[in-house]
N, C-alpha and C positions, 0 to 999 in steps of 0.2 A: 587466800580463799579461792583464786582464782583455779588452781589446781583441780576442784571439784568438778568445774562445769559452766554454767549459765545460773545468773541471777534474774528471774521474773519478778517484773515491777510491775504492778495495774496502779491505772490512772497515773502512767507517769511522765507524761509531760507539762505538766504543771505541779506548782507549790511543792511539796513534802515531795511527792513522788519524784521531782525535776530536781530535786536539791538533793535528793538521796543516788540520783544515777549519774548526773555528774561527778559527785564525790567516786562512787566506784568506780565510775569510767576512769577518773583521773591518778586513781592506782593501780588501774592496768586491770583491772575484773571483767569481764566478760558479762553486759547486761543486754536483756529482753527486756523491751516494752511493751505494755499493751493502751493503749488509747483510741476513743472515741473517733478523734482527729488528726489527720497528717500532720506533721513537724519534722520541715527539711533542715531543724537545726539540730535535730535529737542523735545524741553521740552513739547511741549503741544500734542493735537492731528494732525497729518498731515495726510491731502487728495493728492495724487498724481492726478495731471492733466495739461496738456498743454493748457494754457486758451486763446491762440491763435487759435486751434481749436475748433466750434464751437459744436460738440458733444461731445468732450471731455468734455467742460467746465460744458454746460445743463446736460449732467449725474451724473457729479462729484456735481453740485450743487445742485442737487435736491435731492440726496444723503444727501448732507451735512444740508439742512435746514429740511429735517426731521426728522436725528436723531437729531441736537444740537441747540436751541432757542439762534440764532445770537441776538442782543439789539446792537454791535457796529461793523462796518465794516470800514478798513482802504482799498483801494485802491490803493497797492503799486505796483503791477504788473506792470513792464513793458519793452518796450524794443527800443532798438535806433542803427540804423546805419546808418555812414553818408555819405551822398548824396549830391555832391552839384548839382544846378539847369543844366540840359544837361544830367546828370548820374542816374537821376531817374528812374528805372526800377518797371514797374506792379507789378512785385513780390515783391520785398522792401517795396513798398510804401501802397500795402496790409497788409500786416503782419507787420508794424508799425501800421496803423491802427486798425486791430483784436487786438494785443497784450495790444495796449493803451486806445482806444476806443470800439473796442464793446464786448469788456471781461468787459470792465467797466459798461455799460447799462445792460447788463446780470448779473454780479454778486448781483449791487444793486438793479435791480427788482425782485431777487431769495429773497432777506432780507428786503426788505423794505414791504410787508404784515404784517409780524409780529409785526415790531415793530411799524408800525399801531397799531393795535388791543390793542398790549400794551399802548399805547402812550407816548411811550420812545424809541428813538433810537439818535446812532449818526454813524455817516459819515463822514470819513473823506479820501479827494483822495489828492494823491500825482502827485502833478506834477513837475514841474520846473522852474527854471529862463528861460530856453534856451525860455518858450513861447513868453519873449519879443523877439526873434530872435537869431540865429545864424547863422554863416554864414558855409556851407554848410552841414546845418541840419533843410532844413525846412519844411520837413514832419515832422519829432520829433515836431520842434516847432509850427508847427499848430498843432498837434496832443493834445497839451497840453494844448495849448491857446480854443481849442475846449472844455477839460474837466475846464477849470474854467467856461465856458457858460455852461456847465452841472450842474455845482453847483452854480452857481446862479439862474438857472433856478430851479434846484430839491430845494433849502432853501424854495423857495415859494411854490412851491406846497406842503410841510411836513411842512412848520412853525405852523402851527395850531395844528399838531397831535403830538407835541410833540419830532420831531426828528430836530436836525439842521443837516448841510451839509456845510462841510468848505474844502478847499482848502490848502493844504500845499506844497509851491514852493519850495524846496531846488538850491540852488547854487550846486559847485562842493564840491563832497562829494567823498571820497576816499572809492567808495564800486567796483566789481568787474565789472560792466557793465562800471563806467570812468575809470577805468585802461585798460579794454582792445581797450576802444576808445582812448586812451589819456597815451599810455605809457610812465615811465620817461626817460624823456632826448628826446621825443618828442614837435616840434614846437608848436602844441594844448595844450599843458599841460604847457609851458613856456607863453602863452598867455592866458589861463583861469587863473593860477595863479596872473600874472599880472595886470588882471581886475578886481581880489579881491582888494577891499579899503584894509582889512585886512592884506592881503600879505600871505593868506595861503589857503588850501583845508578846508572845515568842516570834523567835523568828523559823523559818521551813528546814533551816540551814541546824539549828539547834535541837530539832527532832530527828533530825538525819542523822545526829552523831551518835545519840542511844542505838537508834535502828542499825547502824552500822557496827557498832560491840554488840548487838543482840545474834546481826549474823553470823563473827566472826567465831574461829575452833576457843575464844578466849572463852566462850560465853556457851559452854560443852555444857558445865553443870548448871544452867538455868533454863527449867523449864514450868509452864504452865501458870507465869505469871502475867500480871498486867501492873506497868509500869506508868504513872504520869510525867509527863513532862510539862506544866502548867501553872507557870511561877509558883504554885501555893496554894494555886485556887480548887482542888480537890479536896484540901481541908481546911478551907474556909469559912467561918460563918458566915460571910455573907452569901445570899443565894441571888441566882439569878434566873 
């Protein structure tokens, strides 16, 4: 892969994101990060920026696609507090949106010229299970179920030029944003696990390896899907 260019990672120094750039770092790929916070242990090069704000994010990007020829961008940034319906507050319900959604339309319109011109890229956003629903978390989950209509929408308009656009759902995954929603020995955490077929959490390390065949030339003819990775729990009857 590394032939093409730079891999841009958001939110990648923690969970998924940290477990997907170490993997490529450690086969020689060429990664961009972008993060909130410094990380003097972060293997590739890291951009500091809050991609919830809106100047932060446009300077840090236009930065970043000048110096380094992006060819793949994962969409891992994001954030989630929950709400149930009565408790939704403008301020929440904004800043789930900026963080999930319009960091998302900004960061792939900063990358997606190039790998035009080239005609080779790939895209790939992370969302969730929670987009079938959750129950008091459905900003998140519209927020999410919003970015697979962005990648089914974006596969079509790039299928011809060479870039696909796919979608990666994770289940519950044991990275710092479900711990501090869903601590142990908490009721959410006793009922997400529950609603695993499997009877466990994933781990950051076992999302990273779909993401990582989604980016590679194996994975030419898949576009415009959304994948889970969630023991089961996407077609479960139990709800949670």
């Amino acid at each position: 892969m590394s032939r093409h260019g730079y891999t841009l990672v958001t939110g990648a120094t923690k969970g998924i994101g940290r477990a997907l750039v170490d993997r490529l770092v450690s086969k020689g790929e060429q990664v961009v990060g972008i993060s909130r916070s410094p990380d003097a242990s972060f293997p590739g090069v890291l951009v500091t920026a809050d991609l919830s704000d809106c100047v932060q994010r446009r300077e840090a990007l236009a930065q970043t696609v000048a110096k380094y020829p992006i060819a793949r961008l994962v969409n891992n940034v994001g954030f989630n507090q929950m709400q149930a319906l009565g408790e939704i507050t403008p301020e929440m319900y904004q800043k789930v949106m900026d963080t999930n959604l319009a960091a998302l339309v900004d960061v792939t319109q900063s990358v997606v010229p190039l790998m035009r011109e080239r005609r080779y890229g790939r895209i790939v956003n992370i969302a969730s299970r929670s987009l079938l629903g959750r129950k008091g978390g459905s900003v998140y989950s519209a927020a999410k179920a919003a970015m697979v209509g962005f990648t089914r929408s974006w596969a079509l308009e790039l299928a011809r030029d060479g870039v696909t656009v796919n979608c990666v759902a994770p289940g519950p995954i044991t990275t710092e944003m479900f711990e501090r929603n869903n601590p142990p020995g908490s009721e959410s955490r006793r009922l997400l696990t529950d609603a695993v077929p499997m009877g466990r959490m994933g781990k950051p390390e076992e999302v990273a390896d779909l993401i990582e065949y989604v980016l590679s030339d194996g994975a030419a003819f898949i576009t415009g899907q959304t994948i889970f990775v969630c023991g089961g729990s996407s077609i479960s009857q139990q709800h949670f």
